[in-house]
C-alpha positions in Angstrom: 13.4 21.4 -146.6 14.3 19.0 -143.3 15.6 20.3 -140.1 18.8 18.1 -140.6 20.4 15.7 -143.5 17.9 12.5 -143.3 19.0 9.3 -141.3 17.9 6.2 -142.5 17.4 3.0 -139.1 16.3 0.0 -139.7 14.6 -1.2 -136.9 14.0 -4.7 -135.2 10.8 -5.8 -137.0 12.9 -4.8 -139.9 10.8 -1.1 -140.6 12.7 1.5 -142.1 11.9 5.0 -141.4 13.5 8.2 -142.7 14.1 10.4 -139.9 15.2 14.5 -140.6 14.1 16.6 -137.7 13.6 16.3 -133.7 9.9 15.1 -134.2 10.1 12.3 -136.6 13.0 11.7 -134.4 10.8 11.6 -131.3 8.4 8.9 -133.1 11.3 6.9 -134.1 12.1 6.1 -130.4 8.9 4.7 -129.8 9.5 2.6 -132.3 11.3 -1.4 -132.0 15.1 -0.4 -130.9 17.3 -3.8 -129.4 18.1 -2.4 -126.3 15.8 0.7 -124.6 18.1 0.5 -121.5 21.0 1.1 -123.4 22.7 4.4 -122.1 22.5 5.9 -124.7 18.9 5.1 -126.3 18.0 6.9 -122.8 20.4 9.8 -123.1 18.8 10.0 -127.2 14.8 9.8 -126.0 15.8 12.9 -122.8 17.7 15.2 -125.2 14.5 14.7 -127.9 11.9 15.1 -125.5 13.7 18.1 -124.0 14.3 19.2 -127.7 10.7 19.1 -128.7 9.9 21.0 -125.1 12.4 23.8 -126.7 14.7 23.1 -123.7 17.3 21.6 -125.4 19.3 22.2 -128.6 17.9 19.9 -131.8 21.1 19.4 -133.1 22.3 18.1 -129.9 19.3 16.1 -129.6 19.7 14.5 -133.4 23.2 14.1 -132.7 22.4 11.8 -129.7 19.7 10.0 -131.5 22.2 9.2 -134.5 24.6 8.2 -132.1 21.8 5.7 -130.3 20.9 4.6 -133.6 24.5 3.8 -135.1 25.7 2.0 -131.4 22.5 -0.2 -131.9 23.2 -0.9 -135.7 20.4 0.0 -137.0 21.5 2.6 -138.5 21.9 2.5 -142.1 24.8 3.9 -144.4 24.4 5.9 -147.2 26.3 6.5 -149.8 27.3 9.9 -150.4 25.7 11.8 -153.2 27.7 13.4 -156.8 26.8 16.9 -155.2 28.7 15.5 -151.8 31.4 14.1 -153.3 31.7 17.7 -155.5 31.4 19.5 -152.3 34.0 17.5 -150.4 36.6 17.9 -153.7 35.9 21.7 -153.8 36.5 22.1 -150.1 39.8 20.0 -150.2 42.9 21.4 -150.9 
């Protein structure tokens, strides 16, 4: 079982990698992203590295990775899955 619901980027010489806990999220930073200045590509690779030193949280880590990831559009949507869609009808009133 992964760390975290898998994310899906798309990166600039068109690679896909699945990414689901803080150190395939570490390798997906070193990876072809459009902008490594961006704020918050630097914010995403000192919350990882800090995560993977067990300094910082891994869910705030992901969080800012996803965040990187979907203000750089490389990120890629998924639909939601049957059990998902069960899930959000159960927990609706």
């Amino acid at each position: 079982m992964t760390a975290f619901m898998p994310i899906t980027l798309r990166f600039c010489d068109n690679r896909t990698m699945l990414v689901s806990s803080v150190a395939e999220a570490a390798k997906a930073l070193g990876h072809q992203w459009p902008d490594k200045t961006a704020p918050d590509y630097v914010e995403a690779a000192r919350l990882v590295s800090l995560a993977v030193d067990g300094t910082c949280s891994q869910r705030i880590a992901f969080d800012a990775l996803k965040k990187a990831a979907g203000q750089q559009n490389i990120l890629l949507a998924r639909p939601k899955s049957r059990a998902h869609e069960w899930l959000d009808a159960v927990a609706s009133p």
